[in-house]
N, C-alpha and C positions, 0 to 999 in steps of 0.2 A: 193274080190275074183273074179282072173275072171271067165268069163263063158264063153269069146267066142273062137272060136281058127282059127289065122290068119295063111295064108301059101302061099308060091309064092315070097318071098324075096328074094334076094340073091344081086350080083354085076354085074354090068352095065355097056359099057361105055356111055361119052355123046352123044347121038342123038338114043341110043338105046330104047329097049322097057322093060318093064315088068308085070307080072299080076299078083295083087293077090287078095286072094280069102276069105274067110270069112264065116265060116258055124255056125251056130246056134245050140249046141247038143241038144239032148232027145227031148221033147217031147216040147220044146218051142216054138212057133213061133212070129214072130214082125209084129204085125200091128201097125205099127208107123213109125221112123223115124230109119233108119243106115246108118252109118256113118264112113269115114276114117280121120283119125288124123293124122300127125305126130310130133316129137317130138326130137330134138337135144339137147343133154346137154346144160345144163344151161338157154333152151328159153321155152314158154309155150307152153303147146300142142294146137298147134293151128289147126282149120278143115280147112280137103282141099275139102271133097266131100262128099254128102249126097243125100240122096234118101228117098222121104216120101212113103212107100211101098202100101199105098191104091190108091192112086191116080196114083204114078211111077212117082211123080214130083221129080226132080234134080236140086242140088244147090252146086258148086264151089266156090272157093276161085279165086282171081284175079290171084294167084301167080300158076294157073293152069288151069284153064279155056281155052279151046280148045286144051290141054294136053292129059289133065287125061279124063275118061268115065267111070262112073258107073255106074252098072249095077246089076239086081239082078232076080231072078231065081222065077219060078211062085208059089213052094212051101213058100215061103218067109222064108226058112231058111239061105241062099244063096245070099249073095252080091260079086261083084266083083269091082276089081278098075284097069282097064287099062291104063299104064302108057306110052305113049310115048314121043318122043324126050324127053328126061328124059335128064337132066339137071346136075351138083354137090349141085349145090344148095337143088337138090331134097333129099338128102341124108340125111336120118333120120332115127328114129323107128318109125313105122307106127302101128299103132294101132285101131282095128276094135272097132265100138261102137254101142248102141243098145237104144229104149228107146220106150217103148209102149204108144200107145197112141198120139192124137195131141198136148201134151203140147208141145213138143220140137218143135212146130209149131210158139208157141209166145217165149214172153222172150227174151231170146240171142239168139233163132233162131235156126235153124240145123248146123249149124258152130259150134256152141256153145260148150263146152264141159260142162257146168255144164246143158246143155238139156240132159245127159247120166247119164241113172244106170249102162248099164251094159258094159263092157270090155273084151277086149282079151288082150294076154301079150305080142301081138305085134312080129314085123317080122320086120328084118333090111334091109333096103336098100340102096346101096351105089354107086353111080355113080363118075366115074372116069373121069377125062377131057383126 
């Protein structure tokens, strides 16, 4: 089920920008690791950016790295993912992730997607050439 709820997708063309955002409801908050995904039929959801919320270390994907910039808000309900010169290739569903605690720290890492309990149901973005 998810719990989180993404917003800020829409269509792009290439070399343009977009943000999106990622709020945490009720009374929840992460101290741990959040995270953006995306996700093209038929490939796995693979991470593009994460943020370990105590310390505010950051961790990209090669396929976005000096791209993308996330970012998150001092309430720690609130991440963001700024997307420039946004690409076709970038064109996915994007999906906010959430997971408390430093385990998502070993393991498969913050990239990881099985370092995640919790989810959003994701926001489409589509970039044009």
């Amino acid at each position: 089920q998810a719990q989180l709820v993404e917003s800020g997708g829409g269509s792009e063309q290439a070399g343009g920008s977009l943000r999106l955002s990622c709020v945490v409801p009720g009374d929840i908050f992460i101290r741990g690791c959040m995270g953006w995904f995306r996700q093209v039929p038929g490939n796995e959801r693979e991470g593009v950016a994460a943020v370990y919320t105590g310390a505010g270390s950051t961790y990209y994907s090669s396929s976005v790295k000096g791209r993308f910039t996330i970012s998150q808000d001092n309430t720690r309900k609130m991440i963001y993912l700024q997307m420039n010169s946004l690409k076709p290739e970038d064109t996915a569903m994007y999906y906010c992730a959430a997971a408390a605690g430093s385990r998502c720290l070993s393991g498969g890492g913050p990239l990881s997607r099985q370092s995640y309990n919790l989810w959003g149901q994701g926001t489409q973005v589509t970039v044009s050439s």
